[in-house]
Residue, then its C-alpha position, 0 to 999 in steps of 0.5 A: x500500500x502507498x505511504x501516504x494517500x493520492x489527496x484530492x481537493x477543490x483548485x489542486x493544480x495536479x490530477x491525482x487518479x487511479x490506473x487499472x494496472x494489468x501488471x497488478x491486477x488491480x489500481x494503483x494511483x497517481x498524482x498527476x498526468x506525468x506520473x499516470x504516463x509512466x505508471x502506463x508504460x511500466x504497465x507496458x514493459x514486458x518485464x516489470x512484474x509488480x508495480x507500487x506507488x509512493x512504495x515507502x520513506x526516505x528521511x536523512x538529516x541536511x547540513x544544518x541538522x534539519x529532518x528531510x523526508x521524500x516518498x519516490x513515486x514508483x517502485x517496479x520489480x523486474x522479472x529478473x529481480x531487479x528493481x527501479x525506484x522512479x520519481x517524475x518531474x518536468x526537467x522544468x520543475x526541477x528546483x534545487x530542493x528536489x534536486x537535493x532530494x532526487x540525489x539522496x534518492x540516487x544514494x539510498x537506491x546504490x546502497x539497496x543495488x537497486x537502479x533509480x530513474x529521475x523521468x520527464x515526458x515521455x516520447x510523445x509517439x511512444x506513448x500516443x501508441x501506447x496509450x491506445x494500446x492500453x484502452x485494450x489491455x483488460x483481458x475481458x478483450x483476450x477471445x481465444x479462438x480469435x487469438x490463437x488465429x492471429x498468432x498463427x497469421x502473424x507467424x510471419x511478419x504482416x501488415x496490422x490490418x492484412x492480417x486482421x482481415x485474413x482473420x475475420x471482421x476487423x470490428x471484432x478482431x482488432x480489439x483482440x490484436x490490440x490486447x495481444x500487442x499490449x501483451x507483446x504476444x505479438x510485437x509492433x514498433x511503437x517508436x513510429x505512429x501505429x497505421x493498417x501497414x504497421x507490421x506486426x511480427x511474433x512475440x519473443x518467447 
């Protein structure tokens, strides 16, 4: 659970919400828009297997004795049992006391062997196309017998929609496309805008 609470209140700057994390399977919150793009593309990353918001406390005394405290936005567990510590910021908002306080975060994460990321805004095609794929991402849209016949079409790298059609009704089957891209069962690059040539290709075992 999050050390402190996702607070919410009339002329607040920030847009604090929950993400339904399909990684967690379950919601976890966020304190502003920059904070929901990251935790959506941790939710994106094949390889982070758990995911906690405002995870725990870090307090250590400044230069003239004075008690400082910070809660890191994230804490994500690779599948390899690696961990990253991430706290977001606009590298525009970044003032000298955040600074102070990324950097002891840096010390405390080398201590722990754990890797710390300071993150700004994301590429903005990475996460348009990831942020589409996320509107797939509930398993509610994982139709089996769907699903096994587009990863048989695209055993072989193919264009999105070609593929689509050799399966059946796009309205039916691009949802389930979708939610096998988001779960990197089938892979496209999503560096460039996602068009009906994108070629999708078959996921890595």
């Amino acid at each position: 659970m999050p050390v402190r609470a996702f607070n919410s209140y009339k002329g607040q700057r920030n847009l604090p919400g929950l993400w339904w994390s399909s990684t967690a399977g379950g919601h976890i919150g966020y304190e502003s828009w920059l904070e929901r793009d990251h935790l959506m593309l941790l939710d994106f990353d094949p390889s982070v297997v758990g995911v906690s918001a405002q995870p725990f406390w870090l307090f250590w005394k400044s230069e003239k004795g004075k008690v400082i405290s910070h809660a890191p936005d994230y804490f994500a567990r690779r599948d390899d049992a690696t961990a990253i510590v991430i706290d977001c910021r606009p590298a525009d908002r970044r003032q000298p006391r955040d600074w102070a306080k990324f950097e002891a975060t840096q010390v405390a994460c080398d201590r722990a062997g754990w890797e710390f990321r300071l993150v700004g805004a994301p590429d903005e095609i990475v996460l348009g196309n990831v942020r589409w794929l996320a509107g797939y991402r509930h398993p509610r849209h994982r139709v089996d017998p769907v699903a096994a016949q587009l990863r048989a079409v695209f055993s072989e790298p193919c264009p999105l929609l070609d593929g689509a059609l050799l399966v059946g009704d796009p309205i039916a089957v691009l949802p389930v496309l979708f939610h096998l891209l988001w779960l990197h069962d089938l892979v496209v690059d999503v560096s460039v805008p996602l068009h009906a040539m994108s070629l999708v290709s078959p996921g890595i075992a």
